[in-house]
C-alpha positions in Angstrom: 0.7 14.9 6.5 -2.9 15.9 4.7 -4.7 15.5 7.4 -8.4 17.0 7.9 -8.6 20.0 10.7 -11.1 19.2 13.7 -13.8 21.4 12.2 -13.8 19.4 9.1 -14.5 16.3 11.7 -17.6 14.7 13.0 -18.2 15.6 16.9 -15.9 14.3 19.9 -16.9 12.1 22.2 -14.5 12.1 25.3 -14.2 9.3 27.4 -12.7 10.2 30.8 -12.2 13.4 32.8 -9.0 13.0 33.9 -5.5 15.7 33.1 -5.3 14.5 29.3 -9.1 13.8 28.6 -9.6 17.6 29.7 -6.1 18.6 28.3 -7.6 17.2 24.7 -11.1 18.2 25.1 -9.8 22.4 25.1 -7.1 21.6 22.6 -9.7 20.1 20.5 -11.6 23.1 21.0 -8.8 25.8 20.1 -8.4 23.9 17.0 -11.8 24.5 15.9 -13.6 21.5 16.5 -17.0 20.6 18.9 -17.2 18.6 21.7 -20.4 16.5 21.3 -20.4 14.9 25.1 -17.8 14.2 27.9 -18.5 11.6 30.2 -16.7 10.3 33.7 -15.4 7.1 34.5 -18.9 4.6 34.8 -21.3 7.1 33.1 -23.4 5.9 30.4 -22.3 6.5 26.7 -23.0 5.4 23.5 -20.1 5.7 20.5 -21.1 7.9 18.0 -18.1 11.0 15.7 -14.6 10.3 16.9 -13.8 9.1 20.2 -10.9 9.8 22.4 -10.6 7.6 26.0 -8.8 8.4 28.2 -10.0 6.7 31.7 -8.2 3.7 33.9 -6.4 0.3 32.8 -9.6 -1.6 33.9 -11.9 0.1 31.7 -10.0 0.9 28.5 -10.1 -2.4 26.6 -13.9 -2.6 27.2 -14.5 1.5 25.8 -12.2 0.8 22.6 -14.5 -3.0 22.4 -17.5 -0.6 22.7 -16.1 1.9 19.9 -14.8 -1.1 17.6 -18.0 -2.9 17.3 -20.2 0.0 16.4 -17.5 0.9 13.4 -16.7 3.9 15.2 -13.2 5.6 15.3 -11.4 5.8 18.9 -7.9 6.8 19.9 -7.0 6.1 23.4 -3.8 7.1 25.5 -4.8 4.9 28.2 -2.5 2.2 29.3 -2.3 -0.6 31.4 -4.7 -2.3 29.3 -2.1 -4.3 26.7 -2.7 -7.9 27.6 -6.2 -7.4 25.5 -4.8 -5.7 22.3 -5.0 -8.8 20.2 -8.9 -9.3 21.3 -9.4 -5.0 20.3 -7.4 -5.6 16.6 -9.2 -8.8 16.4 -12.8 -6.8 17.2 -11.4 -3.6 15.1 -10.9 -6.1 11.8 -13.8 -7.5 12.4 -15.8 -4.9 12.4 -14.3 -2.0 10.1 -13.0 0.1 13.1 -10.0 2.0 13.3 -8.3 2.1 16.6 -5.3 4.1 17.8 -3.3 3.4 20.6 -0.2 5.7 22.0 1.6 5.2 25.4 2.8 9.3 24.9 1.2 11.1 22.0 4.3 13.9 22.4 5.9 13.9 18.8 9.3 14.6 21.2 8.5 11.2 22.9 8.2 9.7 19.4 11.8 11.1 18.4 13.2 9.6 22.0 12.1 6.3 21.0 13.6 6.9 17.5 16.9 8.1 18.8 16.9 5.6 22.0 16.6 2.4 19.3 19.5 3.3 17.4 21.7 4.5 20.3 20.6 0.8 21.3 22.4 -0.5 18.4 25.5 1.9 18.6 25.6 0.8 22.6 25.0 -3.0 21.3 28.8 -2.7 19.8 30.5 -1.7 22.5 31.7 -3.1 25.5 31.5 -2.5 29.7 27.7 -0.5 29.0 24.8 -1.4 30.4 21.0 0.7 30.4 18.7 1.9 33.0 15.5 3.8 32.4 14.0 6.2 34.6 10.7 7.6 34.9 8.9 10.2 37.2 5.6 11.1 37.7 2.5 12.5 39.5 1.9 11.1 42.4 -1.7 10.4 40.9 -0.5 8.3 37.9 -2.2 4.9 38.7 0.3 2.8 36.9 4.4 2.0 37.1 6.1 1.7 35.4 4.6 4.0 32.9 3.8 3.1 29.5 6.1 5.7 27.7 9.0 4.0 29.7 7.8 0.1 28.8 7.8 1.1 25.3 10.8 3.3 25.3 12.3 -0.4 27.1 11.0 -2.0 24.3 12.9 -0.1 21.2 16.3 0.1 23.8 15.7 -3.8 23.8 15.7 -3.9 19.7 12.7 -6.6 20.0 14.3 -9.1 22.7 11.9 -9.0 25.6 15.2 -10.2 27.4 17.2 -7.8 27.3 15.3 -4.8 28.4 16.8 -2.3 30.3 15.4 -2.6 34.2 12.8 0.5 34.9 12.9 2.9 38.4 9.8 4.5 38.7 9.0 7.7 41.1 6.1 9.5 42.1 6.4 13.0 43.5 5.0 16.2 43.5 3.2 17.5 40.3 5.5 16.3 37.9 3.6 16.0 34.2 6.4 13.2 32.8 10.2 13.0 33.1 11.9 10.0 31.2 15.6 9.6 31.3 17.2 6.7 29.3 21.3 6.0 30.6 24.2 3.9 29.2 26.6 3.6 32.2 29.6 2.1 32.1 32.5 2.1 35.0 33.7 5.4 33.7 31.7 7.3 32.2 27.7 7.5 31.3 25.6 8.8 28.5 22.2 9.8 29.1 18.7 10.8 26.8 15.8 12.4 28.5 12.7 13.8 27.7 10.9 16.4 29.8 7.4 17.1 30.0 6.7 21.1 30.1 3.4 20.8 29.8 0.4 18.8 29.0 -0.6 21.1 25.5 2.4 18.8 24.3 0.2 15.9 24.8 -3.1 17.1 23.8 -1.8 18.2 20.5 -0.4 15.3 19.4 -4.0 13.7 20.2 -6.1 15.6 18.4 -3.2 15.1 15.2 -4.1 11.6 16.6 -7.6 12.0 15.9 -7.4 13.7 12.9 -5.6 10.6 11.3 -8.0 7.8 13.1 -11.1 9.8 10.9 -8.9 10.2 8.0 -8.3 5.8 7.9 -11.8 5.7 8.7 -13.0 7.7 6.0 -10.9 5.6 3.8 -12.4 2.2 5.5 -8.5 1.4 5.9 -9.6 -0.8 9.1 -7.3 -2.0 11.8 -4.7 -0.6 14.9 -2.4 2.3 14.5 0.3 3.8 16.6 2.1 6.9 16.6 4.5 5.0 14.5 1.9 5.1 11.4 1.2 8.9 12.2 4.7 9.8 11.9 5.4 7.7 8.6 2.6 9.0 6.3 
């Protein structure tokens, strides 16, 4: 990826002063770029450089509205928010905005999902196996089953909605994100997981995140973008 370093970048905006919106804000800052303004949940802001948000299910449609009808880059790794995504790409087309949306921004998330989807199609051929996902958490992570896990549900399910694998969720403790993906069958089981070490991981990936949101804006190549279209350029 050719991607421009922060300090090449306009100034960031941070939306939320939560784990991952400070997490971002100093690895944004390591990396050589400035921090225009970081505002809490119900502050007053106006979009202006890149934005990341990073608040609560109930506000994050409304922010990446906000960022989409001024033009102005946002990436967000809010979630909870999904029922609206058609009215943001509809609002980001409209309007010449790029927005980008992850569930995890951990490249090593991005690889699970990857490896899950064709484990799903290895496991689709055989018989007596059936999935589970696991996920644990903090226990102040607001929503459950966690985003990572729906969408690592959604690449097990290979697109059918119907055949997703069911989801446990716990809360304990300090943990920063444990996922564990499991093909059981009577005699044996098989089991991918991802641990979270620490939330640099995260961060990281979101200001690579960032990076590529300025770099389709600079090329007015409007519209939504997952990790998916990071990893792929």
């Amino acid at each position: 990826m050719n991607l421009p370093p922060p300090s090449d970048l306009p100034p960031l905006t941070l939306v939320g002063r939560g784990k991952l919106g400070t997490a971002v804000r100093q690895a944004w800052v390591r990396a050589g770029g400035h921090v225009a303004r970081a505002v809490g949940a119900g502050e007053a802001w106006e979009p202006s450089g890149v934005v990341f948000e990073a608040t609560s299910p109930d506000a994050a449609a409304q922010n990446l509205l906000r960022c989409a009808t001024r033009g102005v880059p946002v990436v967000t790794g809010t979630t909870g928010w999904f029922d609206r995504l058609e009215e943001v790409e509809h609002a980001a087309l409209a309007h010449g905005a790029v927005v980008f949306w992850s569930t995890n921004f951990s490249p090593g998330v991005h690889a699970l999902n990857a490896i899950a989807r064709h484990a799903a199609e290895v496991f689709g051929r055989l018989h007596g196996y059936t999935a589970r996902i696991t996920e644990t958490h903090h226990v102040h992570k607001v929503d459950a089953p966690s985003g990572t896990a729906l969408t690592l549900a959604q690449h097990v399910s290979l697109g059918n909605p119907a055949s997703a694998p069911p989801i446990e969720s716990i809360r304990q403790g300090d943990v920063i994100g444990l996922h564990a993906l499991a093909w059981e069958s009577d005699h044996d089981a098989v089991v991918l997981q991802h641990e979270a070490k620490t939330r640099e991981g995260f961060a990281l990936g979101a200001v690579t995140a960032l990076r590529f949101a300025w770099a389709q804006h600079v090329e007015s190549r409007a519209g939504v973008y997952t990790m998916n279209d990071l990893f792929s350029t």
